[in-house]
C-alpha positions as CSV (number, residue, x, y, z in Angstrom):
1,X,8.4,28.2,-10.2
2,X,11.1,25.6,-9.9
3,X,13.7,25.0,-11.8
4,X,12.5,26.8,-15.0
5,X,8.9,24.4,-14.5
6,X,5.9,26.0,-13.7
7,X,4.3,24.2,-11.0
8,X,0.6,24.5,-12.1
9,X,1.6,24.0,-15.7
10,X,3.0,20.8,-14.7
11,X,-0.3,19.8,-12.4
12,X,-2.4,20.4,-15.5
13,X,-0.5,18.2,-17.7
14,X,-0.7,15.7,-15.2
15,X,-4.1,15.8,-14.6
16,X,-5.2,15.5,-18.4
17,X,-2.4,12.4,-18.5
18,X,-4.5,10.8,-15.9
19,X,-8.0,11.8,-17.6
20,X,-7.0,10.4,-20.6
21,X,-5.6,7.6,-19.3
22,X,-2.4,8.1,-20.2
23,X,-0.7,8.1,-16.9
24,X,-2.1,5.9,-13.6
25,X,-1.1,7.3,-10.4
26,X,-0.2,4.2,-7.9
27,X,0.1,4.5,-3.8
28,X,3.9,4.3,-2.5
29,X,5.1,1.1,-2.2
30,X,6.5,0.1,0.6
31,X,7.3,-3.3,2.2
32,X,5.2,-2.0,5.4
33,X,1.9,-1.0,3.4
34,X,-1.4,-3.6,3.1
35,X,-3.5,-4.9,0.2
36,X,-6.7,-6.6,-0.2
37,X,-7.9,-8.1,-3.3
38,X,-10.9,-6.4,-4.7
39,X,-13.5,-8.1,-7.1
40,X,-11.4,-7.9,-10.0
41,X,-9.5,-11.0,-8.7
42,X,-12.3,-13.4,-10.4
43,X,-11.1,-12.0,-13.8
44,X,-7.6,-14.3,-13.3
45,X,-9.5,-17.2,-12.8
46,X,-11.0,-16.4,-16.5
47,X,-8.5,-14.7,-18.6
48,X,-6.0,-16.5,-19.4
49,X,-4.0,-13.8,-20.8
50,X,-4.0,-12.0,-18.1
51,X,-2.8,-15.6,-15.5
52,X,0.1,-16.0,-18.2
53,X,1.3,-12.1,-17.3
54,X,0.9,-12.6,-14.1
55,X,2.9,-15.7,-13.9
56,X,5.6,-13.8,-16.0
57,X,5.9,-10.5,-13.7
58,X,5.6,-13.0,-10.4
59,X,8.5,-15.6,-11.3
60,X,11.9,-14.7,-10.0
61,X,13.1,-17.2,-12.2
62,X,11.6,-17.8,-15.7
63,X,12.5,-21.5,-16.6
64,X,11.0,-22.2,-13.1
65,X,8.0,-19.9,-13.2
66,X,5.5,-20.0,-9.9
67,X,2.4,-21.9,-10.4
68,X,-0.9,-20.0,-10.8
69,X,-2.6,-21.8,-8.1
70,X,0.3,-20.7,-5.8
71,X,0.1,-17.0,-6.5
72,X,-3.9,-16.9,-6.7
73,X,-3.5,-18.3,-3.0
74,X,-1.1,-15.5,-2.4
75,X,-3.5,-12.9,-3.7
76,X,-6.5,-14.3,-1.6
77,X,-4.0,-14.1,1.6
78,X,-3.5,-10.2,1.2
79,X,-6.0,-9.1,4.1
80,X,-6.5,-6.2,6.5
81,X,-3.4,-5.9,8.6
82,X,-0.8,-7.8,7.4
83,X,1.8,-6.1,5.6
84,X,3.7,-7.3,2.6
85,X,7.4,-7.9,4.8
86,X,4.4,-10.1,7.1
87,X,3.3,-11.9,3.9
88,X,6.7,-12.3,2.3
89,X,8.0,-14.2,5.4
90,X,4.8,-16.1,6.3
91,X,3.5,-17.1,3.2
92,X,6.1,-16.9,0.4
93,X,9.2,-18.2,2.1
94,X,7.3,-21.0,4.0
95,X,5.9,-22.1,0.7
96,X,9.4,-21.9,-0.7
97,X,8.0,-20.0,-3.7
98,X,10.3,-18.6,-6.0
99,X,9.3,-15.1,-5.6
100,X,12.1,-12.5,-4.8
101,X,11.5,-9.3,-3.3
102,X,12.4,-7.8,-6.3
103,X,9.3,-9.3,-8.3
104,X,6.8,-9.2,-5.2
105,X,7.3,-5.5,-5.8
106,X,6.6,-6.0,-9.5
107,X,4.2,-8.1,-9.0
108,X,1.7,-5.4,-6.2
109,X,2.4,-3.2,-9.4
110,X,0.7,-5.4,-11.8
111,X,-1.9,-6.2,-9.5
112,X,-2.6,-2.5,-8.6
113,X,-2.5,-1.5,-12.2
114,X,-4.8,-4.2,-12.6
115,X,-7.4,-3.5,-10.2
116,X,-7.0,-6.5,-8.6
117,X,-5.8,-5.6,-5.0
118,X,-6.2,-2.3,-3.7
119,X,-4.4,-0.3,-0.9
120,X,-5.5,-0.4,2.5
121,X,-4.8,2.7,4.2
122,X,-4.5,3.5,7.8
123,X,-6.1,6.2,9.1
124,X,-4.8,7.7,12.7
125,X,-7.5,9.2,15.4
126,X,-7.2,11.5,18.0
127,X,-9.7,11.3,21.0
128,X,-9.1,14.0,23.4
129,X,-10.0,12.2,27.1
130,X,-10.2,8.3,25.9
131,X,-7.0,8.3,28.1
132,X,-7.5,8.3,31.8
133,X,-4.9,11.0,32.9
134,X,-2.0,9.6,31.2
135,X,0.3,11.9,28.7
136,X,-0.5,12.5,25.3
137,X,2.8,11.7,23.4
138,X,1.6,13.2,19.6
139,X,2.6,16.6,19.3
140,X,-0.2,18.9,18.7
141,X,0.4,19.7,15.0
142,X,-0.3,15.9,14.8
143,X,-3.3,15.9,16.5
144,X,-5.3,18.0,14.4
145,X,-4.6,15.8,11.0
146,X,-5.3,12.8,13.1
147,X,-9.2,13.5,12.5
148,X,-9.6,10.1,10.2
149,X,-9.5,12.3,7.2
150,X,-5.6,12.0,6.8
151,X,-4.2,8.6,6.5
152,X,-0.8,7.9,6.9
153,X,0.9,8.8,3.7
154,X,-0.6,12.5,4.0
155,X,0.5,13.3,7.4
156,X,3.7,11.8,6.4
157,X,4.1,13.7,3.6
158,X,2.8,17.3,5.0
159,X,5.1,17.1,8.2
160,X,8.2,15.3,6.5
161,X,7.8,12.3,8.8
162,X,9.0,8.8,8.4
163,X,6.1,6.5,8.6
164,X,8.4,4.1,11.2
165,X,8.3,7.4,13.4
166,X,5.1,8.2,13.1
167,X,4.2,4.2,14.3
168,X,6.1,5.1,17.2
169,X,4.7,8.6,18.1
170,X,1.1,6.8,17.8
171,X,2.3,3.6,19.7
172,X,2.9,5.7,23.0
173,X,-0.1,8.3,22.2
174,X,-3.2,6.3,24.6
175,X,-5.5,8.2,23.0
176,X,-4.9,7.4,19.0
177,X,-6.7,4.7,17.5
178,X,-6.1,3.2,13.7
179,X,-9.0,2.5,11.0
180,X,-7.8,0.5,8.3
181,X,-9.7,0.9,5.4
């Protein structure tokens, strides 16, 4: 018990939030994370309702607002890889779009609540002897999560590691390799 809360009291409410669709539970955002458009993005080519929204929660500045065939082309850029600081800087600025940070952020949130991208996760993996004699640099509490069944966000979360830090721990680590997916 915390704070006068329950804990599984408060897990159970939650969970029936999210059965009855009440409550949608979304993936951290952060400016290093990865999207990929899903099938759903078809369904802004034929609601219109749904374009005019988009357009809304997209422009930085309202009597200005970005042009659909801009942001669809944004969308369709998300890919495997390339995070949303990549995107911002390749694709928005060099466009000279008037997106801000601000409602890029707002705008992953629509399109995740929407279905229309999805979060690509990374998922570390630990090969004991893929390296030929060198040091292993991840510590061994590390090692065991890195098994592809933990992606980032849970082995940051269990150990209380920043994700930066855990980049760098699996940068120097020959023996880790990364599966987006």
């Amino acid at each position: 018990m915390l704070s006068g809360v329950h804990v599984e009291l408060a897990r159970s409410c939650i969970r029936d939030l999210i059965r009855l669709k009440f409550v949608t539970i979304l993936p951290i955002r952060q400016f290093g994370n990865c999207y990929t458009p899903t099938e759903k993005i078809a369904n802004l080519r034929k609601d219109p309702i749904l374009r005019w929204r988009l357009i809304k929660v997209a422009s930085a500045d309202p009597s200005h607002p970005v042009t659909f065939k801009e942001l669809y082309k944004l969308i369709a850029d998300f890919r495997y890889g390339a995070t949303v600081t990549d995107h911002m800087c390749l694709t928005v600025q060099s466009r000279g779009l008037g997106i801000s940070l601000t409602s890029m952020q707002e705008m992953i949130k629509f399109l995740l609540l929407e279905g229309i991208i999805r979060r690509v996760y990374k998922y570390p993996i630990w090969e004991q002897g893929s390296s030929s004699g060198q040091d292993y640099t991840a510590p061994e509490f590390l090692r065991e999560k890195m098994n592809g069944n933990f992606h980032y966000d849970e082995i940051c979360c269990l150990f209380n590691i920043d994700s930066r830090d855990l980049d760098e721990m699996i940068e120097r680590d020959p023996c880790v390799r990364l599966i987006h997916k």
